[in-house]
N, CA, C and O atoms as a CHARMM CRD file, in Angstrom:
* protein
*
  264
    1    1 UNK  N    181.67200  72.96400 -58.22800 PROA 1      0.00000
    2    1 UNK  CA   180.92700  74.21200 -58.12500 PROA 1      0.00000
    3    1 UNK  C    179.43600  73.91300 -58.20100 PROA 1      0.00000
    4    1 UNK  O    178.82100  73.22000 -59.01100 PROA 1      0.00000
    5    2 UNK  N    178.92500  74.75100 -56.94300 PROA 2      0.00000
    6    2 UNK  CA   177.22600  74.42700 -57.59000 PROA 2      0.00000
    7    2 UNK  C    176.37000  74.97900 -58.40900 PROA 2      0.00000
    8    2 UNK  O    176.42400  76.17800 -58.68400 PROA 2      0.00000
    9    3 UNK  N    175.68100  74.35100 -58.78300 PROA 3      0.00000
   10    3 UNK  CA   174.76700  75.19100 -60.20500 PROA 3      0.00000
   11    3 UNK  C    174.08300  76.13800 -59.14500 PROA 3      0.00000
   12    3 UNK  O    173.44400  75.81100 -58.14500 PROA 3      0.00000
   13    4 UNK  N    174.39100  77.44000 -59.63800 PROA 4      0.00000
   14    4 UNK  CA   173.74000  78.84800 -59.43400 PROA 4      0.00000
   15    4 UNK  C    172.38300  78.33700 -59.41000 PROA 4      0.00000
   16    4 UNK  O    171.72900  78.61000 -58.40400 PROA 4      0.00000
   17    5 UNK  N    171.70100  77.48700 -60.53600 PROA 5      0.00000
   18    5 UNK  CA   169.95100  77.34000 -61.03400 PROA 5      0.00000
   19    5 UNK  C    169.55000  77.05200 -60.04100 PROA 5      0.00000
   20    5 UNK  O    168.49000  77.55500 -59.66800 PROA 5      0.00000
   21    6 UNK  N    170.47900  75.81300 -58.94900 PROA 6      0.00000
   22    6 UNK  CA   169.80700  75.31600 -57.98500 PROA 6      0.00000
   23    6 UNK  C    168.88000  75.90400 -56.93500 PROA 6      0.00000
   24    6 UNK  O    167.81100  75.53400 -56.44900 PROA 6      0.00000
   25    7 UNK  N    169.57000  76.81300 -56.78300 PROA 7      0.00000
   26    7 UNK  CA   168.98600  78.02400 -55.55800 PROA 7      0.00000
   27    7 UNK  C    167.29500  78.39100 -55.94100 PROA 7      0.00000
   28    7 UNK  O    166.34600  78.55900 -55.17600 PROA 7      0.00000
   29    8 UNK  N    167.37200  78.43900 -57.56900 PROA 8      0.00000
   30    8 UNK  CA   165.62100  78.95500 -58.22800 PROA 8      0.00000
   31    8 UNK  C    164.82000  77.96300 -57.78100 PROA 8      0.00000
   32    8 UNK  O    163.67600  78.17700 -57.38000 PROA 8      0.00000
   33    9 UNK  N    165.49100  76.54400 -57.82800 PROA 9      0.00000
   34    9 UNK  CA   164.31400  75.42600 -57.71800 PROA 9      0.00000
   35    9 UNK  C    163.91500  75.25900 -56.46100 PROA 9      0.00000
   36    9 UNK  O    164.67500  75.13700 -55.50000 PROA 9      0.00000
   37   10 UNK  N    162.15400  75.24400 -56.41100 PROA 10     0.00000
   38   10 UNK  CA   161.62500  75.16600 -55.18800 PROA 10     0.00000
   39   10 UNK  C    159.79200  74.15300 -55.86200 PROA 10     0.00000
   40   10 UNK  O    158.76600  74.55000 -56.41400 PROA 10     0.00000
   41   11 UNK  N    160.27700  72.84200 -55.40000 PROA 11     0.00000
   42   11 UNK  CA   158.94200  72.50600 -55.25100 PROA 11     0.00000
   43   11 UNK  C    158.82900  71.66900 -57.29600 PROA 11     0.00000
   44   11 UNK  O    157.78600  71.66100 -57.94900 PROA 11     0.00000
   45   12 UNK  N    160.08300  71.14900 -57.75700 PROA 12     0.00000
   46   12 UNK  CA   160.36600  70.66700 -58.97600 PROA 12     0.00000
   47   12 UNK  C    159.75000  71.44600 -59.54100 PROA 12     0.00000
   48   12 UNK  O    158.87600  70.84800 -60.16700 PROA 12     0.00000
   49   13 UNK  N    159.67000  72.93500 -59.75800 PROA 13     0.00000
   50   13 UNK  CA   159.73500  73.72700 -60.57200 PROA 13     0.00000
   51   13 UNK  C    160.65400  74.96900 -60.82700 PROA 13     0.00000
   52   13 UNK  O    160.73200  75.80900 -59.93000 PROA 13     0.00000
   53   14 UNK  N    161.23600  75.11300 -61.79400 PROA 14     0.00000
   54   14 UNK  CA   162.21900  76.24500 -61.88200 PROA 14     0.00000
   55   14 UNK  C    161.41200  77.60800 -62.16900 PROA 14     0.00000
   56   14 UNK  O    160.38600  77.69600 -62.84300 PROA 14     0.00000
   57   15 UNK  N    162.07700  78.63200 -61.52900 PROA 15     0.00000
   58   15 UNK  CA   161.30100  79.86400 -61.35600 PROA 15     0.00000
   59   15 UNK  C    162.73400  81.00800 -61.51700 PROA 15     0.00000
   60   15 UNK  O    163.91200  80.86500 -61.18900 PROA 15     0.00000
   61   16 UNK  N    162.16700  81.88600 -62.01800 PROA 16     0.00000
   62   16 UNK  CA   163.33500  82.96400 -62.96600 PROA 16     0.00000
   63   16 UNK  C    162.46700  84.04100 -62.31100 PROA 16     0.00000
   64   16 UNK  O    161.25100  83.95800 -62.13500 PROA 16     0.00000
   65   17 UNK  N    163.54300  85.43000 -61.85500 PROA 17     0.00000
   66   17 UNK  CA   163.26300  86.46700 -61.64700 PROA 17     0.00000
   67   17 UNK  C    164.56400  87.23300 -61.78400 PROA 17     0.00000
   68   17 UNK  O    165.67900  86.93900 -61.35400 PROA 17     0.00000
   69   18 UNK  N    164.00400  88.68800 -62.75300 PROA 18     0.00000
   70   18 UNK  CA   164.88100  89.06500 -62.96100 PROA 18     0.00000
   71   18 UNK  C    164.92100  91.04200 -62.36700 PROA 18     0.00000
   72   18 UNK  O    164.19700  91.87200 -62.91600 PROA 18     0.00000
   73   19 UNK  N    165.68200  91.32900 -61.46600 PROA 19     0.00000
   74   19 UNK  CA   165.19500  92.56600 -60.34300 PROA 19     0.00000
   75   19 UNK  C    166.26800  92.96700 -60.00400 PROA 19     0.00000
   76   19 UNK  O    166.93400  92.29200 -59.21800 PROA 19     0.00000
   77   20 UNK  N    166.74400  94.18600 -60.50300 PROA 20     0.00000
   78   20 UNK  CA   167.86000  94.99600 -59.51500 PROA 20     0.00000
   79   20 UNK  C    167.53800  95.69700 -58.43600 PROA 20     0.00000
   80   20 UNK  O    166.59900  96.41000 -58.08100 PROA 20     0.00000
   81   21 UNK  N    168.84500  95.20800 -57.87400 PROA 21     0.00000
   82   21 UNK  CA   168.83300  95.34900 -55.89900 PROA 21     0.00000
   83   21 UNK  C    170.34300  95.68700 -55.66000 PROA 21     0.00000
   84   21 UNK  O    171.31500  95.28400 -56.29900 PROA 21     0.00000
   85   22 UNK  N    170.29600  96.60000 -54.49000 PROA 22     0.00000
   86   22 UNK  CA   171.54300  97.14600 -54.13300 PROA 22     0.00000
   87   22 UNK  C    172.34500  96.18800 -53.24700 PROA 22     0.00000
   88   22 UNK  O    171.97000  95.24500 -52.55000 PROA 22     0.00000
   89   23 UNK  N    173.38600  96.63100 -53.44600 PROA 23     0.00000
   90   23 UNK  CA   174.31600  95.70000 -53.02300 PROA 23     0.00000
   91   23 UNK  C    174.62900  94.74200 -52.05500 PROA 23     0.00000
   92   23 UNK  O    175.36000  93.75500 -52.14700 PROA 23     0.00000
   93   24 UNK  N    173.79700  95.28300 -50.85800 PROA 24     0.00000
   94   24 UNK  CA   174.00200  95.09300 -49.54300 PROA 24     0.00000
   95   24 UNK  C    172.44000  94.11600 -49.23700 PROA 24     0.00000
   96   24 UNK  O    172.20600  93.37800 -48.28000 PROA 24     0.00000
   97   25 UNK  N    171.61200  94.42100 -50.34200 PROA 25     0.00000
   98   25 UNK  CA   170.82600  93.36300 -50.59500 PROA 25     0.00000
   99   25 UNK  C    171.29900  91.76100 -50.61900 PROA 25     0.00000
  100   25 UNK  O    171.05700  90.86500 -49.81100 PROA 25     0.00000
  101   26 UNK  N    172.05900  91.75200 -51.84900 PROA 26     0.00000
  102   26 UNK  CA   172.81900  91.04600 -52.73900 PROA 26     0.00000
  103   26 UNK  C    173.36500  89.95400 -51.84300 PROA 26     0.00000
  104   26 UNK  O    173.06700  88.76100 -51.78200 PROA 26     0.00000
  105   27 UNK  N    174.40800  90.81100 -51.03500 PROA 27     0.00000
  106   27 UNK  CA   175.32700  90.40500 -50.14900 PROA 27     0.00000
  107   27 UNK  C    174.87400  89.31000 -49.25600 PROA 27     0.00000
  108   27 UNK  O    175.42300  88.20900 -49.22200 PROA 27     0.00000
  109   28 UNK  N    173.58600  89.73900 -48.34800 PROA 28     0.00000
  110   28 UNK  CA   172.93200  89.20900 -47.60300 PROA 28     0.00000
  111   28 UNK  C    172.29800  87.87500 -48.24000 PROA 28     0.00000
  112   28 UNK  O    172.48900  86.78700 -47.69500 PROA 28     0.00000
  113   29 UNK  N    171.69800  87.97400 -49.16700 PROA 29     0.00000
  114   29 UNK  CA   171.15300  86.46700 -49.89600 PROA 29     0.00000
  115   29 UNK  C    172.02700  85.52000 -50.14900 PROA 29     0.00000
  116   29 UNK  O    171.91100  84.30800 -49.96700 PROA 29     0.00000
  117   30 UNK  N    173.58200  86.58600 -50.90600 PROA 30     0.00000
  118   30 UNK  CA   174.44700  85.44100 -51.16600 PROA 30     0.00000
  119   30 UNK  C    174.41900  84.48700 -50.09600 PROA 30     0.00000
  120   30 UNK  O    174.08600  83.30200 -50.10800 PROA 30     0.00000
  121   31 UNK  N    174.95400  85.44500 -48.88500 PROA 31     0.00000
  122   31 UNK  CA   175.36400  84.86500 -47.31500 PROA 31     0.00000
  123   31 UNK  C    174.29300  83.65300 -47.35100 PROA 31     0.00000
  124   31 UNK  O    174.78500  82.59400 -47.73900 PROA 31     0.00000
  125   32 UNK  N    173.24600  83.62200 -47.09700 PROA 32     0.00000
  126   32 UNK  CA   171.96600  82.96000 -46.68100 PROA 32     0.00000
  127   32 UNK  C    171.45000  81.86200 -47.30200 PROA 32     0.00000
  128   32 UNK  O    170.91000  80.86400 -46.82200 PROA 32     0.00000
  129   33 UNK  N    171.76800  82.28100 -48.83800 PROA 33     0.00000
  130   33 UNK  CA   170.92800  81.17800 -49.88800 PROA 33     0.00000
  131   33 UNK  C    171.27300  79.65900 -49.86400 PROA 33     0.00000
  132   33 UNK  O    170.69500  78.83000 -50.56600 PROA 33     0.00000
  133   34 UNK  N    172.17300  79.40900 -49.07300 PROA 34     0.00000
  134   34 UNK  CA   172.62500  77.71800 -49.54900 PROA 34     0.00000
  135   34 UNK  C    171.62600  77.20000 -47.80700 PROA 34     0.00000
  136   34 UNK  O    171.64800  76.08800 -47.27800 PROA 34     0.00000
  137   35 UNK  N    170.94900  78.31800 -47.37000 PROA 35     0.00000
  138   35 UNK  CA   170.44800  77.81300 -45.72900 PROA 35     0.00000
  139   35 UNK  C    169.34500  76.94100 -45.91400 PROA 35     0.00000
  140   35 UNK  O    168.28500  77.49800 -45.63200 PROA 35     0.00000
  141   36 UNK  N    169.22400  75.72500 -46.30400 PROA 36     0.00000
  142   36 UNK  CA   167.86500  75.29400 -47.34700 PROA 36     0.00000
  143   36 UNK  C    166.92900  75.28600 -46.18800 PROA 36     0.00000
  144   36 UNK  O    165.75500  75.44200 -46.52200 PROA 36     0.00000
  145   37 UNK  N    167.15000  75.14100 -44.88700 PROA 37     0.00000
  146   37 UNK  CA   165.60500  75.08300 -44.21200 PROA 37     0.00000
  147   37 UNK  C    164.73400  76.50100 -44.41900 PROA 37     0.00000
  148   37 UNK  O    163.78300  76.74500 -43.67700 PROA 37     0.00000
  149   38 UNK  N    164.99600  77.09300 -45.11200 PROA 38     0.00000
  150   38 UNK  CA   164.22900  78.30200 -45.75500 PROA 38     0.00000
  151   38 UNK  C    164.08100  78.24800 -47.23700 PROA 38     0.00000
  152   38 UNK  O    164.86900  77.60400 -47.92900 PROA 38     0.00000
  153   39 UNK  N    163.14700  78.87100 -47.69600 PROA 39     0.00000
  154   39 UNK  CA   162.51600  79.15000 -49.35200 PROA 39     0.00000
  155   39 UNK  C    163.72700  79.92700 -49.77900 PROA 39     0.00000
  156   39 UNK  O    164.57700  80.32400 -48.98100 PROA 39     0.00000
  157   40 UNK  N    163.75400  80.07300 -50.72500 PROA 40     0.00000
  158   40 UNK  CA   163.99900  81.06300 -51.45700 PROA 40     0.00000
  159   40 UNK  C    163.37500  82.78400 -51.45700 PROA 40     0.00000
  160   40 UNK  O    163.86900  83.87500 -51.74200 PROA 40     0.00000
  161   41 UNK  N    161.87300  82.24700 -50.91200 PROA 41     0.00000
  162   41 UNK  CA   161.63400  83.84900 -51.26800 PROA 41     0.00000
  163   41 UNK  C    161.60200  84.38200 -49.72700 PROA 41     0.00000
  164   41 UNK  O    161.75400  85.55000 -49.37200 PROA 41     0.00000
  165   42 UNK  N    161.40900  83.44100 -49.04000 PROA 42     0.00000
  166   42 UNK  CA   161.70200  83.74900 -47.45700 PROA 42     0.00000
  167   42 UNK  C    163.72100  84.47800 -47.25000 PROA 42     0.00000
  168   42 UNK  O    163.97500  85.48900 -46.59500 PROA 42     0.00000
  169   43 UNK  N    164.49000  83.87400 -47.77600 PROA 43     0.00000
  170   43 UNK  CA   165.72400  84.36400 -48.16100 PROA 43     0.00000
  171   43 UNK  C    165.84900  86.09200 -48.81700 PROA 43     0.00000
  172   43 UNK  O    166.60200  86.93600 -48.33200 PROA 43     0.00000
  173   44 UNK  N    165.03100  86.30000 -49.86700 PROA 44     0.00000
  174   44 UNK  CA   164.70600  87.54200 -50.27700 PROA 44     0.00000
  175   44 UNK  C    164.09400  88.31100 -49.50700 PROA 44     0.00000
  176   44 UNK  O    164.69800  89.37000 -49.33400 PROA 44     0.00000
  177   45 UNK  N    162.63300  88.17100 -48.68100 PROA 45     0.00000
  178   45 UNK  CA   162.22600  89.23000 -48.20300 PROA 45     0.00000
  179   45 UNK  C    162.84900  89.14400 -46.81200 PROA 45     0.00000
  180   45 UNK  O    162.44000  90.14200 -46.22000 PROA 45     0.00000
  181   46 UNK  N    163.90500  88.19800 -45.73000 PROA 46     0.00000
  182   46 UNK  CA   164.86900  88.85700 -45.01000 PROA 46     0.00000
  183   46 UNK  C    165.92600  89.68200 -45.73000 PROA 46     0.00000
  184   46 UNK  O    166.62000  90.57000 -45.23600 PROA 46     0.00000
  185   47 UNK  N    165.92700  89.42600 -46.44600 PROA 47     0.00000
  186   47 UNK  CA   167.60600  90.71500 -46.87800 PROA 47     0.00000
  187   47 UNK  C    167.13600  92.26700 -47.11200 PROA 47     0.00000
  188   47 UNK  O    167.60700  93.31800 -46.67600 PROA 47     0.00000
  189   48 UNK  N    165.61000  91.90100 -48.29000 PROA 48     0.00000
  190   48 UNK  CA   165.03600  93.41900 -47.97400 PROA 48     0.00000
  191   48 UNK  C    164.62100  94.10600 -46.20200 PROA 48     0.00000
  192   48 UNK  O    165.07600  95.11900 -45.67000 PROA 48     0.00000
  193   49 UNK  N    163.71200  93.19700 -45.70600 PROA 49     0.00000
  194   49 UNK  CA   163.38300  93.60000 -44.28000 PROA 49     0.00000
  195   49 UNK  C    164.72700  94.26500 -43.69100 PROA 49     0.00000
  196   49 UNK  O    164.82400  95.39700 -43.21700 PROA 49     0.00000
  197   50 UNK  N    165.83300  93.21100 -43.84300 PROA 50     0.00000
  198   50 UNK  CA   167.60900  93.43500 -42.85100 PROA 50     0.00000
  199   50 UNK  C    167.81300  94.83900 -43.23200 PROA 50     0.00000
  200   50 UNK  O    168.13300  95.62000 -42.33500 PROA 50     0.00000
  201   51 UNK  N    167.64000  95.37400 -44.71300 PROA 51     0.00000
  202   51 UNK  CA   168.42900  95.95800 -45.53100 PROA 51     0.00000
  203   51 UNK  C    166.96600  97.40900 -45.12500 PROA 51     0.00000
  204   51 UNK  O    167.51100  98.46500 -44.80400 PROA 51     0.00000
  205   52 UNK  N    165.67000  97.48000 -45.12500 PROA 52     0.00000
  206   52 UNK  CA   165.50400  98.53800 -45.43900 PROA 52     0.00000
  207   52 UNK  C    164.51900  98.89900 -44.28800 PROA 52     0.00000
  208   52 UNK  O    164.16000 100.01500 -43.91200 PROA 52     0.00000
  209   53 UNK  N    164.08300  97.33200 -43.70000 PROA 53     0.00000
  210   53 UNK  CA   162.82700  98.55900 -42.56500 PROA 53     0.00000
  211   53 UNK  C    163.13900  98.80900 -41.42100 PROA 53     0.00000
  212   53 UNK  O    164.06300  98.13500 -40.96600 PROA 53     0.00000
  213   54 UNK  N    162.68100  99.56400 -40.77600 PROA 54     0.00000
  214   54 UNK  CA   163.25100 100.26200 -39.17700 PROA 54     0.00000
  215   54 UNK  C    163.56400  99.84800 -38.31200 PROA 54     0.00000
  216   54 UNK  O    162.91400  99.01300 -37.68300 PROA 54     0.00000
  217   55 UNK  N    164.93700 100.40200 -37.90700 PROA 55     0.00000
  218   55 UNK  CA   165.74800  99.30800 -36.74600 PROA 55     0.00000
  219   55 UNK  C    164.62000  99.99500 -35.63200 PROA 55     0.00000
  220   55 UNK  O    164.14500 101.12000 -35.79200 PROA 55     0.00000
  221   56 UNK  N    164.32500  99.18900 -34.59800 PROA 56     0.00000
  222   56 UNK  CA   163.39100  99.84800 -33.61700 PROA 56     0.00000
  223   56 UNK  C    163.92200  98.90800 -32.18000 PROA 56     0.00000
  224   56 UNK  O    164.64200  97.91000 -32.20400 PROA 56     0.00000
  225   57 UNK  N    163.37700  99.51500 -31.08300 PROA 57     0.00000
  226   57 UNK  CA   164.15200  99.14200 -29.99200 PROA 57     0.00000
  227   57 UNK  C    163.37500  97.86700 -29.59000 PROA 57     0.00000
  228   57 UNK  O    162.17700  98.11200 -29.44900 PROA 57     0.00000
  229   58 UNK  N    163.71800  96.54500 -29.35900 PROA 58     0.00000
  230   58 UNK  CA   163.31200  95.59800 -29.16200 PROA 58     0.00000
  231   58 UNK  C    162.70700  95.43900 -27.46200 PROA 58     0.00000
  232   58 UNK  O    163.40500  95.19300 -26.47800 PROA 58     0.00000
  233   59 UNK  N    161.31900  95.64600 -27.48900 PROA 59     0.00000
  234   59 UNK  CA   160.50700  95.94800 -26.08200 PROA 59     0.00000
  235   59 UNK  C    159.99500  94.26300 -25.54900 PROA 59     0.00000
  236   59 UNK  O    159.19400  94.07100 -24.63400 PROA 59     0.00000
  237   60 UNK  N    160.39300  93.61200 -26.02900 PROA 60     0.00000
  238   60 UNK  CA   159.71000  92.29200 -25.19000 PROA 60     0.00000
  239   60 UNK  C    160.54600  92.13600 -23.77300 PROA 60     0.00000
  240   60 UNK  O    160.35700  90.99300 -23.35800 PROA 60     0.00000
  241   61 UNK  N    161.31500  92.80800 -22.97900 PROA 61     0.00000
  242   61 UNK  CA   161.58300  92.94500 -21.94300 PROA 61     0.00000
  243   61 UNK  C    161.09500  94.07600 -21.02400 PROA 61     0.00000
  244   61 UNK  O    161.22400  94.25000 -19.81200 PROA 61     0.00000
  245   62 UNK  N    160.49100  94.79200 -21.99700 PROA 62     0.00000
  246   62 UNK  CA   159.94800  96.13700 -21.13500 PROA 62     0.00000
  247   62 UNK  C    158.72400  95.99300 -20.29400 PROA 62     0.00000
  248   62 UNK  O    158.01400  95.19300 -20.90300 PROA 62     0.00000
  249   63 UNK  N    158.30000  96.25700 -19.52100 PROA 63     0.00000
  250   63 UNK  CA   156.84100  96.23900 -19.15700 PROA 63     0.00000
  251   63 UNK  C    156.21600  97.63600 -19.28500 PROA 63     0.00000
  252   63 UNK  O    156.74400  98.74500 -19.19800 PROA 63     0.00000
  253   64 UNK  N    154.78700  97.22900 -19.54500 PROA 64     0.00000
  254   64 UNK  CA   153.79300  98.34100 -19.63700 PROA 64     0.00000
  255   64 UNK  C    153.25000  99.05900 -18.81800 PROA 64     0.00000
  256   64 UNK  O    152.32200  98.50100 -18.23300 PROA 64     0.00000
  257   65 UNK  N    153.48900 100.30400 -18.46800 PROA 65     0.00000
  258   65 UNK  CA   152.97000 101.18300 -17.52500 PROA 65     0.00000
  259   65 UNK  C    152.22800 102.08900 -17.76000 PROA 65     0.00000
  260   65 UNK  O    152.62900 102.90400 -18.59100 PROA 65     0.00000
  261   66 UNK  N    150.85400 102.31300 -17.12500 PROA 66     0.00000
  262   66 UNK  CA   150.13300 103.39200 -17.51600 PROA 66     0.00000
  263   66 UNK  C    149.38800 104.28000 -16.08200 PROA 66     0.00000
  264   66 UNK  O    148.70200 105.28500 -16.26700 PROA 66     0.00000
């Protein structure tokens, strides 16, 4: 089993945060956290972004008309 701590350490320092988050938060980090070519806090603020800001219609195929 792996040490849970491992996931905190970034950069031979251990770092503690302690923050309730809804579930679907949660879920998403679990999924993600062992992805090491990412931080840790890069891991956190995708699950919030996934989890809370606006799905919007993806326009890099659209062109601009005026």
């Amino acid at each position: 089993m792996t040490n849970p701590r491992s996931f905190a350490r970034e950069s031979g320092t251990w770092r503690a945060i302690n923050i309730t988050i809804p579930d679907e938060v949660y879920q998403i980090i679990r999924r993600e956290k062992y992805a090491r070519e990412t931080t840790y806090a890069e891991v956190i603020t995708h699950a919030i972004l996934t989890t809370y800001a606006p799905h919007t219609k993806d326009k890099t195929n659209e062109t601009e008309t005026r």
